[in-house]
VOBA-1610 file (N, C-alpha, C; in pm, whole numbers, padded with zeros to 5 digits, always signed):
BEGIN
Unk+00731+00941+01104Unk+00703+01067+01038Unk+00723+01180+01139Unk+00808+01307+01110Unk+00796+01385+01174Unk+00754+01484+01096Unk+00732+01609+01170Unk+00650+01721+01118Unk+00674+01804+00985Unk+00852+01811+00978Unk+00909+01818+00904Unk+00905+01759+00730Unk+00868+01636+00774Unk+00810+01547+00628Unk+00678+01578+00576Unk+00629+01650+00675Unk+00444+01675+00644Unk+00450+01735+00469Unk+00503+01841+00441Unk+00496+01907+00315Unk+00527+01823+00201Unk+00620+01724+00216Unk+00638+01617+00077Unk+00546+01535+00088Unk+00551+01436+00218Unk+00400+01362+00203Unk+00231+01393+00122Unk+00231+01519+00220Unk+00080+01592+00137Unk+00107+01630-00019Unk+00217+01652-00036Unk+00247+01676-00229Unk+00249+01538-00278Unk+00322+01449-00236Unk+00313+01290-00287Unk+00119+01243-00290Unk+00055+01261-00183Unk-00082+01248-00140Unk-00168+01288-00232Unk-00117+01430-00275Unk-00225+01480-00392Unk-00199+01425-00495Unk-00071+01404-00537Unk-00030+01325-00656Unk-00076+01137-00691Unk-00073+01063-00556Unk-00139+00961-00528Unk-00273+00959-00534Unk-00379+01016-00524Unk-00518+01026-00482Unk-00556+01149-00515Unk-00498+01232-00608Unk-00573+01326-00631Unk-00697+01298-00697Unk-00813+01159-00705Unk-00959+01189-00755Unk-01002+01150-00621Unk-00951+01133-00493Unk-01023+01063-00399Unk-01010+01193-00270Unk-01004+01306-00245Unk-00982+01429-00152Unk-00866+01358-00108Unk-00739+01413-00174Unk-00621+01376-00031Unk-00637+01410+00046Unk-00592+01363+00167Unk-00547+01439+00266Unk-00434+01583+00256Unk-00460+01653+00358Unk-00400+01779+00357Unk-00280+01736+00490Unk-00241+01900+00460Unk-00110+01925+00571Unk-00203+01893+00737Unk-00292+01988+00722Unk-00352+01962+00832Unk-00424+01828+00906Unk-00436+01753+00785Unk-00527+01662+00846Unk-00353+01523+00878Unk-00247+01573+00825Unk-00191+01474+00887Unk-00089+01536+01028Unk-00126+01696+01027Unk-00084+01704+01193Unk-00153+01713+01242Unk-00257+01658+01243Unk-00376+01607+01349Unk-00333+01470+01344Unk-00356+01424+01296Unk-00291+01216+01297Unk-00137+01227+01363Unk-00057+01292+01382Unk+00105+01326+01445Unk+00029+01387+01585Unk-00029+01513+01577Unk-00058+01527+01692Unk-00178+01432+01822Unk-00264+01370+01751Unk-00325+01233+01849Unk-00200+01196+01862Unk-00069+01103+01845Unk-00012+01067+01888Unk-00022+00898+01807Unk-00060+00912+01659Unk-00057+00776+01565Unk+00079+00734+01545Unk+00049+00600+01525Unk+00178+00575+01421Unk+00180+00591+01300Unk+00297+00667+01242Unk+00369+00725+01069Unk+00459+00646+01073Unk+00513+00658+00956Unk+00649+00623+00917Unk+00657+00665+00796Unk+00792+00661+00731Unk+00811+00715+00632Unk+00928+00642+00548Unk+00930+00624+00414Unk+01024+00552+00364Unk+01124+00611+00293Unk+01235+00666+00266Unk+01310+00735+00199Unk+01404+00719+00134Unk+01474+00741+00030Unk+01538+00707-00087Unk+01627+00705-00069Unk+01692+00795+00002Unk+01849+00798+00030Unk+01919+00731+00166Unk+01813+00691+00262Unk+01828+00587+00344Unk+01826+00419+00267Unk+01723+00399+00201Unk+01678+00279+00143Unk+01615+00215+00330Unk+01569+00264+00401Unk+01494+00201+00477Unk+01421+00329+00538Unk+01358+00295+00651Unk+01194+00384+00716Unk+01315+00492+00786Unk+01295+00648+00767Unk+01375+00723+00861Unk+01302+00767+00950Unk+01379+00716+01064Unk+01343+00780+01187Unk+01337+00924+01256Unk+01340+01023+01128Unk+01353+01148+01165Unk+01463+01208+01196Unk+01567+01151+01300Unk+01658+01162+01360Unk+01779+01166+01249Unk+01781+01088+01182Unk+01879+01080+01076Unk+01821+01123+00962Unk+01732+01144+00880Unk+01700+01131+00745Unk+01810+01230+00703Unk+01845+01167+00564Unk+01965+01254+00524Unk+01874+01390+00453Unk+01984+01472+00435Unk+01935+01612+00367Unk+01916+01553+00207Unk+01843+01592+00179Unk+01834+01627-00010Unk+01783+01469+00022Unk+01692+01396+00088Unk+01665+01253+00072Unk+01499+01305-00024Unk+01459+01187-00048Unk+01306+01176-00128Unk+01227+01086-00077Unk+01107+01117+00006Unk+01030+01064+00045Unk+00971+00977-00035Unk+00956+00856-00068Unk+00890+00687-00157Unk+00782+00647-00099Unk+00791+00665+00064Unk+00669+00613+00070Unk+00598+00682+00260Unk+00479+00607+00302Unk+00444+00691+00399Unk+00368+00601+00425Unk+00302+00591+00525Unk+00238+00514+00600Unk+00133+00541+00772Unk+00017+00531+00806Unk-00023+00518+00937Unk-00154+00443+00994Unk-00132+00456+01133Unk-00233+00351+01198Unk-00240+00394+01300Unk-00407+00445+01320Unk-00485+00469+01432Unk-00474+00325+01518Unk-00478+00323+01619Unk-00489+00214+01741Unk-00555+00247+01875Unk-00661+00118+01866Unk-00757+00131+01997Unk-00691+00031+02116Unk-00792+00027+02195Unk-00780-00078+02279Unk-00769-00208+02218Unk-00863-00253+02135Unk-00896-00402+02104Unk-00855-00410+01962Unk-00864-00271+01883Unk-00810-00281+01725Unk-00759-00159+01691Unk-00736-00217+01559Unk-00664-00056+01473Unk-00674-00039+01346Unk-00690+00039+01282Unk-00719+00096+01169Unk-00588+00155+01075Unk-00602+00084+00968Unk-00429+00151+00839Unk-00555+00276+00836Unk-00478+00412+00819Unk-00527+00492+00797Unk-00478+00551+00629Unk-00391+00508+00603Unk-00291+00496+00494Unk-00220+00477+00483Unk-00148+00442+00311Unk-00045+00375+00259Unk-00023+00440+00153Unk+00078+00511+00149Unk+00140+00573-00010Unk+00280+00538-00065Unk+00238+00487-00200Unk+00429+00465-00228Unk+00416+00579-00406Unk+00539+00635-00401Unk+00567+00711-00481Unk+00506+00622-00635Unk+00497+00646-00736Unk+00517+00606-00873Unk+00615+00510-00876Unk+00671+00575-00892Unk+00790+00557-00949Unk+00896+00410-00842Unk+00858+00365-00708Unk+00896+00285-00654Unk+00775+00203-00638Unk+00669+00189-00673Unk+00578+00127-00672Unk+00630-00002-00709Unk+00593-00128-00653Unk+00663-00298-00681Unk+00711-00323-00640Unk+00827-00226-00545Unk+00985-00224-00500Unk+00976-00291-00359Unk+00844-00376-00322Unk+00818-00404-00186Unk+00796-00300-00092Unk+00844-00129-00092Unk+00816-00037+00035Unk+00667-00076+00101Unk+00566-00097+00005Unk+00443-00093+00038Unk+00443-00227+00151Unk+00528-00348+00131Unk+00481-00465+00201Unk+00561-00383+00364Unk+00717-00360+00287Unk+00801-00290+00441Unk+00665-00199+00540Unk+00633-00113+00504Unk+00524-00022+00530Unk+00439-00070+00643Unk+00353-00137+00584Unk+00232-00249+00584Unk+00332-00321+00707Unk+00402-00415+00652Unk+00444-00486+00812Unk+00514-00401+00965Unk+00553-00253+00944Unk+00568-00173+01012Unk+00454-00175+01117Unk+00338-00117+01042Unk+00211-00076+01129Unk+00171-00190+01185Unk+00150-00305+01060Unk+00070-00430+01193Unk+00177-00483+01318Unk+00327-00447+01274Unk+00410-00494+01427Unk+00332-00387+01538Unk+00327-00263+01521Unk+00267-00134+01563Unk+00125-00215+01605Unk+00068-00244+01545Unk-00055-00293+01604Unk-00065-00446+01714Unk+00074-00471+01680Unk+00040-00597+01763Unk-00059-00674+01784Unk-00146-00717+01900Unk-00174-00817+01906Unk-00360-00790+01906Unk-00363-00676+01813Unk-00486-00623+01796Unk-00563-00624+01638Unk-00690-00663+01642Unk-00767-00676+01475Unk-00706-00517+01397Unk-00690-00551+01259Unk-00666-00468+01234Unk-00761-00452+01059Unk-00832-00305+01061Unk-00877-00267+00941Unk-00824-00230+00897Unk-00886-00198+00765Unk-00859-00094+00665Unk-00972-00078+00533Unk-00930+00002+00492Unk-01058+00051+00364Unk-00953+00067+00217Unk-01005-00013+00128Unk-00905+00003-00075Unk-01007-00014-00148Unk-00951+00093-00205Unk-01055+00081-00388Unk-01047-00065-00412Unk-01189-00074-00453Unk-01215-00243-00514Unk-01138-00239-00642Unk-01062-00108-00699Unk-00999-00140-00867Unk-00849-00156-00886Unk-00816-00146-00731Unk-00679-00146-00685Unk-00609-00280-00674Unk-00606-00376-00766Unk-00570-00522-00773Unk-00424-00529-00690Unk-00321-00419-00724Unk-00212-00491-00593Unk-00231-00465-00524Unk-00256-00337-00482Unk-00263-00307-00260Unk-00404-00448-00228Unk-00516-00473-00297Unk-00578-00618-00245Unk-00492-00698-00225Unk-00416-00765-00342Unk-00320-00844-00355Unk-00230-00858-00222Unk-00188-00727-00203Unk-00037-00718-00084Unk-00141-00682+00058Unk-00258-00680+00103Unk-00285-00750+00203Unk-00418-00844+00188Unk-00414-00918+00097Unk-00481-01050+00095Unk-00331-01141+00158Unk-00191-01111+00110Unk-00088-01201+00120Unk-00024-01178+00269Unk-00118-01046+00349Unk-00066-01054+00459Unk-00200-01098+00572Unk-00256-01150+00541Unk-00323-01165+00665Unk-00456-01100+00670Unk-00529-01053+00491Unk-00661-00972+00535Unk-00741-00981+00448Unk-00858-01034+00499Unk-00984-01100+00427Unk-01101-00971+00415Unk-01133-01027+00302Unk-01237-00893+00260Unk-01384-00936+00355Unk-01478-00825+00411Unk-01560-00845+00521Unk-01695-00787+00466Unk-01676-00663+00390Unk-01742-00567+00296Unk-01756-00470+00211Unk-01811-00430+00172Unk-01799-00345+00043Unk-01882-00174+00068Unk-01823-00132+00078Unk-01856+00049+00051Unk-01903+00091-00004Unk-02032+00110-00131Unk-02038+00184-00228Unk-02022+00330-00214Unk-01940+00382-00289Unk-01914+00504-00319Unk-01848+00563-00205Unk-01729+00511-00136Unk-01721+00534-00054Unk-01569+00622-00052Unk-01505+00695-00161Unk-01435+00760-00242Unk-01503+00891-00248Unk-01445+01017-00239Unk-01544+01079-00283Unk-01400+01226-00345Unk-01388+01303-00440Unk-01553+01301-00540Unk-01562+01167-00654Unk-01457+01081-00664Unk-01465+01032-00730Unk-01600+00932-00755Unk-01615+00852-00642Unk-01757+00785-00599Unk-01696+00626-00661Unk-01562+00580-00585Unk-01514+00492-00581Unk-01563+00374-00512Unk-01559+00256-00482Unk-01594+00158-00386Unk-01503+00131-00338Unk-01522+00079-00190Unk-01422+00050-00108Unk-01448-00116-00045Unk-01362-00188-00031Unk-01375-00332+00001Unk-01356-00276+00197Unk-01398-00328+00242Unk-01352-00312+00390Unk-01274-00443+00410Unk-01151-00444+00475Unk-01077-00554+00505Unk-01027-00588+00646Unk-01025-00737+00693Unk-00966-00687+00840Unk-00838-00812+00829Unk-00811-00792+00926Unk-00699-00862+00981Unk-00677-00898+01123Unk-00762-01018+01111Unk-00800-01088+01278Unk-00675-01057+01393Unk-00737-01052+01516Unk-00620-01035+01591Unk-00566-01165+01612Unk-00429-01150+01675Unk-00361-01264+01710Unk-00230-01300+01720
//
């Protein structure tokens, strides 16, 4: 993700999660500026653009990042457009960050009503640990906490 993509992402974001506070412009050049890993998936590539190339007039599908510590790391998010939703970006995505995370535990936080994103990392490697109530807000959603052992 470069800085440049910030404005479609945060419009895709509100459109994804608008009952859960998207995230804003700002809060994802703060996640670019710590120095996280993004990525981004785009339509007219058909794979993750590296910034460097993304073609002009392309459409951002999907987006992705992960905070990383010493010992673990955290998906901070996962968005895939509507409209490519199924199309696998979400698994491409998803296996992006945990290569990114390497050889470190890795969390994350999903609506308990969200049967595929459970689904697509129950099938990668991540067991449910606990449960959030209301941990959505304003909606006052639940959240499963999930990890993904290191190794």
């Amino acid at each position: 993700m470069r800085w440049w993509d910030i404005p479609a992402i945060a419009a895709l974001e509100r459109m994804l999660f608008a009952e859960d506070s998207p995230w804003t412009e700002p809060m994802f050049w703060s996640e670019l500026a710590a120095g996280h890993h993004y990525v981004v998936w785009c339509a007219a590539a058909g794979q993750q653009a590296d910034g460097h190339a993304q073609p002009e007039n392309s459409v951002i599908l999907g987006y992705a990042g992960l905070a990383t510590g010493p010992d673990d790391a955290d998906v901070q998010t996962i968005g895939v457009a509507p409209q490519a939703q199924g199309s696998g970006i979400g698994r491409a995505l998803l296996r992006d960050l945990l290569r990114a995370a390497g050889h470190r535990a890795v969390h994350l936080e999903v609506r308990t009503d969200n049967a595929p994103a459970i689904a697509l990392y129950e099938s990668e490697g991540f067991v449910r640990i606990g449960l959030r109530r209301r941990y959505y807000h304003p909606s006052g959603a639940d959240a499963y906490t999930m990890l993904r052992p290191s190794g």
